[in-house]
N, C-alpha and C positions, 0 to 999 in steps of 0.2 A: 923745827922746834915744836915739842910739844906744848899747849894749854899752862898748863904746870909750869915750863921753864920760861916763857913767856914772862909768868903772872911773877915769878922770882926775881925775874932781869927788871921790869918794871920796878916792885917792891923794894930790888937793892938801888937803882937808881935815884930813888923819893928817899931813901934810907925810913923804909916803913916796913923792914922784915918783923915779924910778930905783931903787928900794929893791928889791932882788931878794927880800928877807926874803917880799916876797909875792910872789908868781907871778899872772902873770894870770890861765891856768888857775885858781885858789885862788881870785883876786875873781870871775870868774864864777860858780865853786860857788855863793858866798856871795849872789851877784846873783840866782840860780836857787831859794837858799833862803828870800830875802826872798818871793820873789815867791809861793813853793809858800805861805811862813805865812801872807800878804795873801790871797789867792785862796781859802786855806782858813776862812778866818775870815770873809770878806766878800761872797763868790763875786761878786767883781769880772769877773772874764770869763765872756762870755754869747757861746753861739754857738746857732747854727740848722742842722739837718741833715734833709736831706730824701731819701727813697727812695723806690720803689714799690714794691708789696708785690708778692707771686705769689699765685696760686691755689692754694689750701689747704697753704700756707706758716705756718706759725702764729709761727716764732721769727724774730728780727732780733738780727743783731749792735750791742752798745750802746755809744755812740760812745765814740772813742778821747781819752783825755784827760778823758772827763767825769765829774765827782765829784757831780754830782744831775741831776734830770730837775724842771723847772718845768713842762714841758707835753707831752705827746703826742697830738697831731690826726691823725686819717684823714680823708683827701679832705674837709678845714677842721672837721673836728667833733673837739670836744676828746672825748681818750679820759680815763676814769674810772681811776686807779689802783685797784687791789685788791688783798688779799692771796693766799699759797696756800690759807686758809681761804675765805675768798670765792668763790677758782676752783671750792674742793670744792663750794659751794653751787651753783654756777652750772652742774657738771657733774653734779651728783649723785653725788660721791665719783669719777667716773670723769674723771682730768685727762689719758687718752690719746683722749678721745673726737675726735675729727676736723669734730664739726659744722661748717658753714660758713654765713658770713652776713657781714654787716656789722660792724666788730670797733666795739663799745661800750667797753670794758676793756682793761686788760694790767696784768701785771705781770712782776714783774723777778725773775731770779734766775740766779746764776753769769754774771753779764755779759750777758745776755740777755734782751731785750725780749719777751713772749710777750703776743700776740692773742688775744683772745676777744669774738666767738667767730673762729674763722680764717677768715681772709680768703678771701670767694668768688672772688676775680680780683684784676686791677691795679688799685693805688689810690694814691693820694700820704700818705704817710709821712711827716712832719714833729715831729721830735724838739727841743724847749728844751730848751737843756742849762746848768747851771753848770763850766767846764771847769777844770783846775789848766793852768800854763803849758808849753808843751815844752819842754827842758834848752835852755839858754842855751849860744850861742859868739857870737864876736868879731863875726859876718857878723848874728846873729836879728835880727829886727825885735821890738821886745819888745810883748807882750801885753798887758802892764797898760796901762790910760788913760795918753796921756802927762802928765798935771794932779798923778802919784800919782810919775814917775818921780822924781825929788828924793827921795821919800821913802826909796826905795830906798838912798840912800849912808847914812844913818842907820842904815839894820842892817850893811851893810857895815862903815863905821867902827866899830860896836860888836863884829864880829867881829873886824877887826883888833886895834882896841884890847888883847881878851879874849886874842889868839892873843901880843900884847907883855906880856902880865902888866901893861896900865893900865887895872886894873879900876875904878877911877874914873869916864875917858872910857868906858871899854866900858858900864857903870851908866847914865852920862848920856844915850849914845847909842839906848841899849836904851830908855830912859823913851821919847826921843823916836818912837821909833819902835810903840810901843803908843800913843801916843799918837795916831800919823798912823794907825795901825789903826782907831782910833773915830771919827777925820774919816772916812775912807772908809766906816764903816759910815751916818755919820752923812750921808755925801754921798748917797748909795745909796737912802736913805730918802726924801730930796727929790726925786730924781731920779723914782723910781718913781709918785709921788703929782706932777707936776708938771704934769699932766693932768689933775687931779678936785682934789675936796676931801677932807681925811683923813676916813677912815671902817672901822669896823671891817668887814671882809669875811668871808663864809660860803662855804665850798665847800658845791656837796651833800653830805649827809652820809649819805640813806637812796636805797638803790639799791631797783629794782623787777627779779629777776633771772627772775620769773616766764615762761615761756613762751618765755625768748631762747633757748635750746638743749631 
């Protein structure tokens, strides 16, 4: 569904077609805030970003939009998150050191992806991301799955409702729409496992930091 047909299904719902009381500006808002609570609670939008590194480049900028990291690979080998205690361990308290090598590690801080150890040359970059949506207008292509958009005029109508003093409908609407929260969490789940059998999973948990720098 487009923006537009969206902002119609809501309006015919509230029976507020030509109703100036809302603006369309105001339903998009409202269309931008459903989607930031969905996103945030479910991390429905997954994207993939890919760079190449430089030679003894250690920091990357960390994508736009994106509110977690599920995976960071160099040139297809998953990197190990770590913390800035970790780094200390890895450099021996010294986190300006420059070593270069094959980057094992990163971690994250003030928006920024950092390499360890940094990168000897060019290599492929590939960052999973969970991302929030970017601001809605009348033209977006919307981000969420379209199987979730419906769900969308349920927080709308409960905003309207709230914004007319019919805290009732607004109450009802609101249920429904935590409610399409837990399908999506609960779609998410299957979706992920749709390929194997349920099983609980281990990251590695013990790193070998001996001898890399």
């Amino acid at each position: 569904m487009t923006p537009t047909e969206i902002e119609t299904s809501a309006r015919n719902r509230y029976n507020s077609i030509g109703d100036s009381f809302f603006s369309q500006a105001e339903i998009l808002d409202m269309m931008w805030d459903a989607c930031l609570d969905m996103t945030r609670e479910t991390n429905i939008i997954e994207r993939l970003y890919s760079t190449s590194t430089v030679a003894s480049q250690q920091d990357y900028t960390y994508p736009t939009n994106a509110i977690a990291l599920k995976r960071v690979t160099y040139e297809g080998r998953k990197l190990m998150p770590i913390s800035l205690r970790e780094d200390d361990q890895i450099t021996g308290l010294n986190q300006a050191t420059t070593a270069t090598g094959t980057p094992r590690y990163y971690f994250i801080w003030n928006s920024v992806i950092s390499l360890r150890p940094v990168p000897t040359g060019v290599g492929t970059l590939k960052i999973y991301t969970y991302n929030e949506p970017s601001v809605i207008t009348n033209t977006s292509v919307l981000e969420i799955p379209v199987q979730f958009h419906m769900d969308l005029i349920d927080y709308i109508v409960s905003e309207m409702a709230a914004k007319d003093s019919n805290f009732q409908a607004a109450q009802y609407y609101q249920q429904k729409w935590e409610q399409a929260k837990l399908n999506v969490k609960k779609w998410q789940k299957r979706r992920l496992r749709s390929d194997g059998f349920s099983s609980v999973q281990m990251d590695d948990q013990v790193f070998n930091y001996n001898g890399l720098i």
